[in-house]
C-alpha positions as CSV (number, residue, x, y, z in Angstrom):
1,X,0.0,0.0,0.0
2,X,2.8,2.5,1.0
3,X,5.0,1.7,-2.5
4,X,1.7,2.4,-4.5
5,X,0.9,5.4,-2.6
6,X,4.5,6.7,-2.9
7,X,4.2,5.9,-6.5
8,X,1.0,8.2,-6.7
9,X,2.4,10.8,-5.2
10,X,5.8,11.1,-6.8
11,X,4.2,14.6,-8.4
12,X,4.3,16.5,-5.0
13,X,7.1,18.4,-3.8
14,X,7.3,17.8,-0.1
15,X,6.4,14.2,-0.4
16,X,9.3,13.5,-2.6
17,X,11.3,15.5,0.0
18,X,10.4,12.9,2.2
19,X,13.1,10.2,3.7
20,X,12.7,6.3,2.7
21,X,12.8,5.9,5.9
22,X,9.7,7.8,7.3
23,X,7.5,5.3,5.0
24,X,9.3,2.2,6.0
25,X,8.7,3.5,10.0
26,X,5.2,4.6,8.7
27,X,4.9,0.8,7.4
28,X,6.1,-0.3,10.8
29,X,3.9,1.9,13.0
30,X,1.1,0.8,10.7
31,X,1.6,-2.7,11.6
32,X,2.1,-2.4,15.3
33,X,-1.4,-0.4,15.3
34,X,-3.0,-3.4,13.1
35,X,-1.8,-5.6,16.3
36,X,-2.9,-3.0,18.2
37,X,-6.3,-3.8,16.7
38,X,-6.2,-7.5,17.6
39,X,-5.2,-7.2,21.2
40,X,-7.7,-4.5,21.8
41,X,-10.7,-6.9,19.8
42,X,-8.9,-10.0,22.1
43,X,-9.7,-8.0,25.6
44,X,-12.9,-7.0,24.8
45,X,-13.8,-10.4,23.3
46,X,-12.3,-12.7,26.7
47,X,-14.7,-10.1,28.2
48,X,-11.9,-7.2,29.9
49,X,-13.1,-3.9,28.6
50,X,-10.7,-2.6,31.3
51,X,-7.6,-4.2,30.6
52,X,-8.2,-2.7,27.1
53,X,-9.0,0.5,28.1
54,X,-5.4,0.0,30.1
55,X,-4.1,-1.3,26.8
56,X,-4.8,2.3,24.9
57,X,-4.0,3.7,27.7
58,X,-0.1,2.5,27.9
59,X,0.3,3.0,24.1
60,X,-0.8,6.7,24.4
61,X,1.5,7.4,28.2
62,X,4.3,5.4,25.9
63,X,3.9,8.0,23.2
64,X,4.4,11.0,25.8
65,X,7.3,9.4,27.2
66,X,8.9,9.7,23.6
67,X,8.4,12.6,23.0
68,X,9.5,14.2,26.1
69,X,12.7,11.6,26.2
70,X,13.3,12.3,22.4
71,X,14.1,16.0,21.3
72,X,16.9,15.2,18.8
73,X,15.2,11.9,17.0
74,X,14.6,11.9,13.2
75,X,11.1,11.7,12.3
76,X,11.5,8.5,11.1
77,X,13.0,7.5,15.0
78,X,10.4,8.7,16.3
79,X,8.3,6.7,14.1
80,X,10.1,3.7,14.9
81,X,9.9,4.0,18.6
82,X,5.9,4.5,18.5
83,X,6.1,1.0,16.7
84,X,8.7,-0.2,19.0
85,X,6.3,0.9,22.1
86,X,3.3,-0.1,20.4
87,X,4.4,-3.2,19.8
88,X,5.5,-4.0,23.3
89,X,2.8,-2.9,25.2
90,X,0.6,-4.9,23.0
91,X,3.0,-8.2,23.7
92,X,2.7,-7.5,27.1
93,X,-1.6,-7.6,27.1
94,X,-1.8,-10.6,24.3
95,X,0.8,-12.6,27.3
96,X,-1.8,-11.8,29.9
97,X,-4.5,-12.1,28.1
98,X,-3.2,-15.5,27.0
99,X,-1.8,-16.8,30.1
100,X,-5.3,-16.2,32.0
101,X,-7.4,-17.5,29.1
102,X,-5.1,-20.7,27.9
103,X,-7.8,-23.3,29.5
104,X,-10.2,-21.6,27.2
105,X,-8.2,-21.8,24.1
106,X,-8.3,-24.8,22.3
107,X,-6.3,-26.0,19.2
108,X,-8.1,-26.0,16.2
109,X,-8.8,-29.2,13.7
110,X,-7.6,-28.2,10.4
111,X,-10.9,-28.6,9.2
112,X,-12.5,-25.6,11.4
113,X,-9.7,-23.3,10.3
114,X,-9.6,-23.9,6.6
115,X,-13.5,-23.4,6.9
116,X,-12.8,-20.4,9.1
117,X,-10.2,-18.9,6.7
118,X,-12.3,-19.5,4.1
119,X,-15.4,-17.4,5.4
120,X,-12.7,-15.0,6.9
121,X,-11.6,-14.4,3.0
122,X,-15.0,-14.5,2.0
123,X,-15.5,-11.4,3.6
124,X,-12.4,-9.4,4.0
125,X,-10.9,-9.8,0.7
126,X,-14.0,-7.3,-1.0
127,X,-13.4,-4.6,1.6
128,X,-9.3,-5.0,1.5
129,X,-9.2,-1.3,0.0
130,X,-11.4,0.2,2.1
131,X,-8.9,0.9,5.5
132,X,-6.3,2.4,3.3
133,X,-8.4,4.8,1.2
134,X,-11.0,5.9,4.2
135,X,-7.9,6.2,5.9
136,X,-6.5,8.1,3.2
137,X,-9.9,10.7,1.8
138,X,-8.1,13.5,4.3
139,X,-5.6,13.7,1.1
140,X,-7.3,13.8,-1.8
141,X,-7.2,17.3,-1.4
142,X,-3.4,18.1,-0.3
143,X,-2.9,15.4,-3.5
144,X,-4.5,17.1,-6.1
145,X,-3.4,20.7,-4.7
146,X,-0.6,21.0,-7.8
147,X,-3.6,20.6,-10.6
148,X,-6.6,22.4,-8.8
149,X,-5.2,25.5,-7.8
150,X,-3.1,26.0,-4.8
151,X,-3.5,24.6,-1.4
152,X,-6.4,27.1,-0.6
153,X,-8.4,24.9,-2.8
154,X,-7.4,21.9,-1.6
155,X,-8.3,23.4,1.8
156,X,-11.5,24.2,0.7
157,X,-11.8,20.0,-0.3
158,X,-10.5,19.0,2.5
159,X,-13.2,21.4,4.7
160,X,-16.4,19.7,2.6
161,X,-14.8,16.5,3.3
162,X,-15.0,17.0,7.2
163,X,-18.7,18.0,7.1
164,X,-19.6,15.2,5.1
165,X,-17.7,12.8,7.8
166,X,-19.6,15.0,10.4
167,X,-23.0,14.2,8.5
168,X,-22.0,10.3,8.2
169,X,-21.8,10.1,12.2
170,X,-25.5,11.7,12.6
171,X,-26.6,9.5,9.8
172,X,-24.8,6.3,10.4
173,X,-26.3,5.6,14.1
174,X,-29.9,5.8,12.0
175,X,-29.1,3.0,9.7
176,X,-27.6,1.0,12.2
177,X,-30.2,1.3,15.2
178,X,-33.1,3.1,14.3
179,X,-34.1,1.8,10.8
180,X,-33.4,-2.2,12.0
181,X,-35.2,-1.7,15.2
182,X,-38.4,-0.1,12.8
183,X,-38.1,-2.6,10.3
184,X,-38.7,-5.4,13.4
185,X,-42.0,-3.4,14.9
186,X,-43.3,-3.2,11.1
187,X,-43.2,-6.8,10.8
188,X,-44.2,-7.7,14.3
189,X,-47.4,-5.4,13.3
């Protein structure tokens, strides 16, 4: 995702500017959050909202420890240290989490996961695209600046893009609570 979007954006100044090395820490940062993700869904699932708030909680008192421990870092170490600290303070919760749960965790037949996998597949593979690119509609804007006009444009792009998020989250809690929970008292008469 990261070599296609560098690609893409070989036309912009300041991101040609930018060090190999900030997207291969931006790579690595990406996949200690994508653990993150895991650990956090594993806490909540084995029933510890707590511990998971804990979880978030460490990563983000991890990041201000960098930065106050850090003034003469590259961006890219900097990078690379919220990955590093990401990534151990999520080992730390999937060994507890895993210690207390092991009598509960059972080994798989091969059968179960290749049936697993396969529904797993069935339903990620369609929506592979849409992390990166919902992750990435904040810059269409700054990406397009060079051809539109100026960055006051893309400002303007990127403002209309925040109101339409800001409609989705009035809008999205009615699709997902109000128009199910009419649909059942319409049938149920």
């Amino acid at each position: 995702t990261f070599a296609v979007l560098r690609q893409f954006t070989g036309q912009i100044q300041w991101l040609q500017d930018l060090d190999g090395a900030v997207w291969t820490a931006t790579a690595a940062l990406a996949s200690s959050l994508s653990l993150s993700l895991v650990v956090f869904s594993m806490l909540r699932g084995w029933g510890h909202p707590l511990m998971s708030n804990l979880q978030q909680l460490s990563f983000v008192s991890s990041l201000l420890v960098i930065s106050f421990l850090s003034a003469r870092l590259s961006v890219a170490q900097l990078i690379y240290a919220a990955a590093a600290a990401g990534l151990a303070v999520n080992l730390i919760f999937l060994a507890w989490v895993s210690v207390l749960h092991r009598k509960e965790m059972m080994r798989p037949r091969r059968e179960d996961v290749f049936q697993a996998t396969s529904k797993v597949l069935k339903y990620s593979l369609p929506r592979v695209g849409d992390g990166p690119f919902q992750a990435s509609l904040s810059l269409i804007g700054v990406l397009m600046a060079p051809s539109i006009g100026g960055l006051v444009l893309a400002g303007y792009i990127h403002i209309s893009q925040t109101l339409v998020r800001m409609t989705e989250v009035l809008i999205v809690p009615l699709s997902v609570i109000f128009l199910p929970l009419t649909a059942k008292n319409v049938r149920a008469g």
